[in-house]
C-alpha positions in Angstrom: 120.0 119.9 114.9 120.6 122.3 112.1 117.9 123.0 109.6 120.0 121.3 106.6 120.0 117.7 109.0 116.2 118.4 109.7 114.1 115.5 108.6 111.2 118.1 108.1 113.1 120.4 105.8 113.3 117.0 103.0 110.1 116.3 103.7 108.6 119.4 102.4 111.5 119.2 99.6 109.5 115.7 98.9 106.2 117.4 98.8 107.1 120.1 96.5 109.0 118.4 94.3 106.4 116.0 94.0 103.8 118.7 93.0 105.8 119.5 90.6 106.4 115.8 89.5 102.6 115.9 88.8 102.8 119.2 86.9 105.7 117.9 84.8 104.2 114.8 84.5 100.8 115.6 83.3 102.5 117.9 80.4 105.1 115.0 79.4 102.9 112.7 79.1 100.5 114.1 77.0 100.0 112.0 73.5 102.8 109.4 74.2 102.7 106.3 75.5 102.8 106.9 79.8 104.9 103.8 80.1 107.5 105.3 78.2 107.5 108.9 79.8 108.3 106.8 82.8 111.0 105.1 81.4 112.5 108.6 80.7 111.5 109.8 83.8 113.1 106.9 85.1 116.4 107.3 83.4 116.9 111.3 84.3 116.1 109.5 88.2 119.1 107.6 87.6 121.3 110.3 86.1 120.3 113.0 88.9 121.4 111.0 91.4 124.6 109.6 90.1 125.4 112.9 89.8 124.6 113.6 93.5 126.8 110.6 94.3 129.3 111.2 92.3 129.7 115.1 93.4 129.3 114.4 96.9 131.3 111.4 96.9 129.3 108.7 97.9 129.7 105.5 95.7 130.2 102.8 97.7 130.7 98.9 97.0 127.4 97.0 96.4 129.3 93.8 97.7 129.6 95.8 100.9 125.9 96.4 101.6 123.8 93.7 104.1 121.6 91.3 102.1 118.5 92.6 103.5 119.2 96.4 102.5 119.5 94.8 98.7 116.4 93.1 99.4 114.3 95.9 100.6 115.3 98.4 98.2 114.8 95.9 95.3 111.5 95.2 96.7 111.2 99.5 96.8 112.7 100.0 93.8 110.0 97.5 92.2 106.9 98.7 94.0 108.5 102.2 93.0 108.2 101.7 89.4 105.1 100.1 89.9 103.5 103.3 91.4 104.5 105.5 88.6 103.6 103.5 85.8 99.9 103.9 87.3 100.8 107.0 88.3 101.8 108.5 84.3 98.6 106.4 83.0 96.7 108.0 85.5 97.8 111.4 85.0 97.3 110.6 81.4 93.7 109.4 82.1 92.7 112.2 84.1 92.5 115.5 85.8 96.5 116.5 88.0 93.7 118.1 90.4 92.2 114.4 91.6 95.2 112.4 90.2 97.8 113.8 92.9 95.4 113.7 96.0 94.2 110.1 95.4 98.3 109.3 94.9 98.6 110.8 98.2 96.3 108.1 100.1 99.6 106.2 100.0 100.7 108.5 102.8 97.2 106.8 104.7 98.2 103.7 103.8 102.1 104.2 104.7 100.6 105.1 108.6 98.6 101.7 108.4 101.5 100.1 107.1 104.1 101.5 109.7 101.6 100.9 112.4 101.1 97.1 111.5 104.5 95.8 110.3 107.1 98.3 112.0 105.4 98.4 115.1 105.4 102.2 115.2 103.1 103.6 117.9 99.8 105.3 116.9 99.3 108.5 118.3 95.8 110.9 118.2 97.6 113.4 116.0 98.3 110.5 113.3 95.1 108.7 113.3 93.2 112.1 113.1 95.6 112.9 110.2 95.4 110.2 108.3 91.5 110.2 108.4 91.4 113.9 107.0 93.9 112.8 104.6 91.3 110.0 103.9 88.3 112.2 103.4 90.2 114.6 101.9 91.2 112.4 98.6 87.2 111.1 98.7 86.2 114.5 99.1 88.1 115.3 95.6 87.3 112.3 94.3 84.1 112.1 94.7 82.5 115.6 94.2 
């Protein structure tokens, strides 16, 4: 599989972005209100990636996507916004330095989450993981 199809190559695309999300974030929200710096943030999201679509052309009829793909990613698309409402009020709150390590006990909870309801198989490596990424966030958080 070439390294542009490699799941592993977004993924660490995911994790620096999202470092710099919290960078970015931290610095736009300070001294405005963090539910609208995610309503902006929110709006460039939907910009960015109709421009993706649109220069990759992708677009494809709603009417032609399953009911349960509308359903999931309405459900995503809610718990999305969710997280980053907390998310800016958090950064807002406090340090980038614990904010963006206790943020990332949702990758814990994604492993519990994938192990209980998608039947994914646990494994040594991912249990081990997820407990260092556990105690790693208390760690922070705590001291």
């Amino acid at each position: 599989m070439p390294l542009r199809d490699s799941w592993l190559l977004f993924a660490l695309g995911s994790a620096c972005f999202a470092a710099l999300t919290a960078i970015f974030g931290k610095l736009g929200v300070a001294g405005i209100n963090s539910n609208l710096a995610t309503f902006i943030r929110t709006v460039v999201i939907l910009g960015v990636t109709a421009a993706i679509l649109s220069l990759r052309g992708e677009w494809a009829k709603p009417s032609g996507l399953p009911w349960h793909s509308w359903l999931f990613l309405v459900l995503s698309g809610i718990a999305t916004g969710l997280s980053w409402l907390c998310y800016y009020r958090a950064l807002q709150l406090g340090p980038v330095s614990k904010v963006a390590p206790i943020d990332k006990l949702s990758v814990a909870i994604a492993i519990v989450l994938g192990l209980v309801f998608l039947g994914e198989k646990p494994s040594l490596p991912l249990l081990v993981g997820g407990t260092l990424i556990v105690a790693g966030a208390m760690v922070i958080a705590l001291f």
